[in-house]
C-alpha positions in Angstrom: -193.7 -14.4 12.0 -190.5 -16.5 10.6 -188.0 -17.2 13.1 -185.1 -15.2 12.9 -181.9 -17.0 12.2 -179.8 -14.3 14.4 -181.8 -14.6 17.6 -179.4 -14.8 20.5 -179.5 -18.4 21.8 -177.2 -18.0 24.9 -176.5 -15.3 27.6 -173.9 -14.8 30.0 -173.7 -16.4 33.6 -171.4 -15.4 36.4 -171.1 -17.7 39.6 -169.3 -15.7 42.5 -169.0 -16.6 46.2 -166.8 -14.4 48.7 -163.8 -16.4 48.3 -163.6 -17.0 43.8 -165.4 -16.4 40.9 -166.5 -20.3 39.4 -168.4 -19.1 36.3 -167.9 -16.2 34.0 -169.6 -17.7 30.5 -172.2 -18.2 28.1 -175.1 -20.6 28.9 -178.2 -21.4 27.0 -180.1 -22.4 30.4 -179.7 -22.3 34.4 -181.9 -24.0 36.8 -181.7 -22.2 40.1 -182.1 -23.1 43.5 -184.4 -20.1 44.6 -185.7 -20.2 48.2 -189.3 -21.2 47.2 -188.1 -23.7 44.4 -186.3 -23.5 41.1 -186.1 -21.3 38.4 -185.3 -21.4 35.2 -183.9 -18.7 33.0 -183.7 -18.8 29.2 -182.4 -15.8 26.9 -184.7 -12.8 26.7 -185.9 -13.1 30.3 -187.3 -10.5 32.1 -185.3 -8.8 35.4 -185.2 -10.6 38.0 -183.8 -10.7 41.7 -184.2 -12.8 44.0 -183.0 -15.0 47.0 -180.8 -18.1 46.4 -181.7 -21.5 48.6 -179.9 -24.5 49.0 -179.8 -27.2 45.7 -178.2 -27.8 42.7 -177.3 -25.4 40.3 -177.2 -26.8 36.8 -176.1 -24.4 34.1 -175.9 -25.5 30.0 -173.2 -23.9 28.8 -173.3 -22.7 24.9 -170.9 -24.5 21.9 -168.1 -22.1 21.6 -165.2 -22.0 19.2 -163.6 -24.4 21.8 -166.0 -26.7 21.5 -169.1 -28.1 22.6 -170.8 -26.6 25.8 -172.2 -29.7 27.9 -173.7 -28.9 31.4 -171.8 -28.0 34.9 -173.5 -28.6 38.1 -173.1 -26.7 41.3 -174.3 -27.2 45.4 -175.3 -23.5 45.6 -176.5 -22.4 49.6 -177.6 -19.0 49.8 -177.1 -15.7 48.3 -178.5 -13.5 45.6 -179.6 -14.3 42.0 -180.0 -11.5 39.4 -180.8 -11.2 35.7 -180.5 -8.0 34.2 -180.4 -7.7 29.9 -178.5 -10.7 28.9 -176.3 -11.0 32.7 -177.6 -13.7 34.8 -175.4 -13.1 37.8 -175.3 -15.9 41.0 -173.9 -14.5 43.9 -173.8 -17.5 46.3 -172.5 -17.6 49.7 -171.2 -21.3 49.7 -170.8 -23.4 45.9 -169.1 -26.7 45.1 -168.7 -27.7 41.9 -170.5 -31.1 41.5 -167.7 -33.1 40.5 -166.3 -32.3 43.5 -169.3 -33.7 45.7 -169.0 -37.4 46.5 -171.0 -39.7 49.0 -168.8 -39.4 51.5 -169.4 -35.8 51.7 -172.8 -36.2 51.9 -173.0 -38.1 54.6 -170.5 -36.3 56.5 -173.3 -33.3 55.9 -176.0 -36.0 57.0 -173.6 -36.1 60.3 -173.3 -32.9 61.1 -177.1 -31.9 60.6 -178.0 -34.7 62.9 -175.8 -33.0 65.6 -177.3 -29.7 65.6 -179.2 -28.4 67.9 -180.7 -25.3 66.8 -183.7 -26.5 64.2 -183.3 -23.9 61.6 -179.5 -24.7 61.3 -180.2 -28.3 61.5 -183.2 -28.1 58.5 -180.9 -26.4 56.4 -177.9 -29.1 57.0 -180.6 -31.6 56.0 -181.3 -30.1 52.9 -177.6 -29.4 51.9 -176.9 -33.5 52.9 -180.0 -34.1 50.5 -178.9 -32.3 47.8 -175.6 -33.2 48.5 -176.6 -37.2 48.1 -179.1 -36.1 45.3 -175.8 -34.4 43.5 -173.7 -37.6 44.1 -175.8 -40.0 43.1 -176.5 -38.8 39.2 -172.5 -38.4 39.1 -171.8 -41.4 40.0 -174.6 -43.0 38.1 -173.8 -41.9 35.2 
């Protein structure tokens, strides 16, 4: 079978939370923070839905006529992810764009997770302080 010079390379992505819509684009990946690990979704993919955890969110976004696409990272913490035909849509309840995540916020997180009481809140601080300090980290090593 030759490979067909036409076959669709990107899809679109939409990134919502209650309070703004991030993302409305084409992307030829996204690695998703589900709640039993990440997930990646290519063009062509099969439905899926499923439940969002706490991590990064890194989507490649395609080359358009504007130019070229690069990569956009986002501290996603719960919600919904669905792919339907070419529509991967990310309906988060809390996401920061990871240029806006810096050390300082991480270990403010790290702070406020060491303060709670109730353990299931207090795990999921922890893991939003270690992605958070995961997220910073590559930026500013870069």
């Amino acid at each position: 079978m030759e490979h067909d010079p036409l076959a669709k390379n990107s899809f679109r992505c939409k990134l919502v939370t209650p309070s703004a819509a991030l993302v409305d684009g084409a992307v030829t990946y996204a690695s998703v923070p589900a709640w039993d690990g990440l997930m990646g979704f290519l063009p062509d993919r099969a439905p899926f839905m499923g439940k969002l955890g706490i991590g990064e969110l890194r989507l490649d976004m395609a080359d358009t006529e504007k130019g070229e696409g690069g990569s956009r990272s986002f501290l996603v913490d719960g919600g919904f992810v669905r792919m339907s035909g070419d529509v991967l849509t990310i309906l988060a309840e809390r996401a920061i764009p990871g240029e806006q995540i810096t050390p300082t916020d991480a270990q403010a997180e790290a702070a406020l997770a060491a303060q709670e009481k109730d353990a299931g809140k207090r795990a999921a601080a922890n893991a939003r302080a270690a992605a958070m300090q995961r997220m910073a980290r590559t930026r500013t090593a870069i």
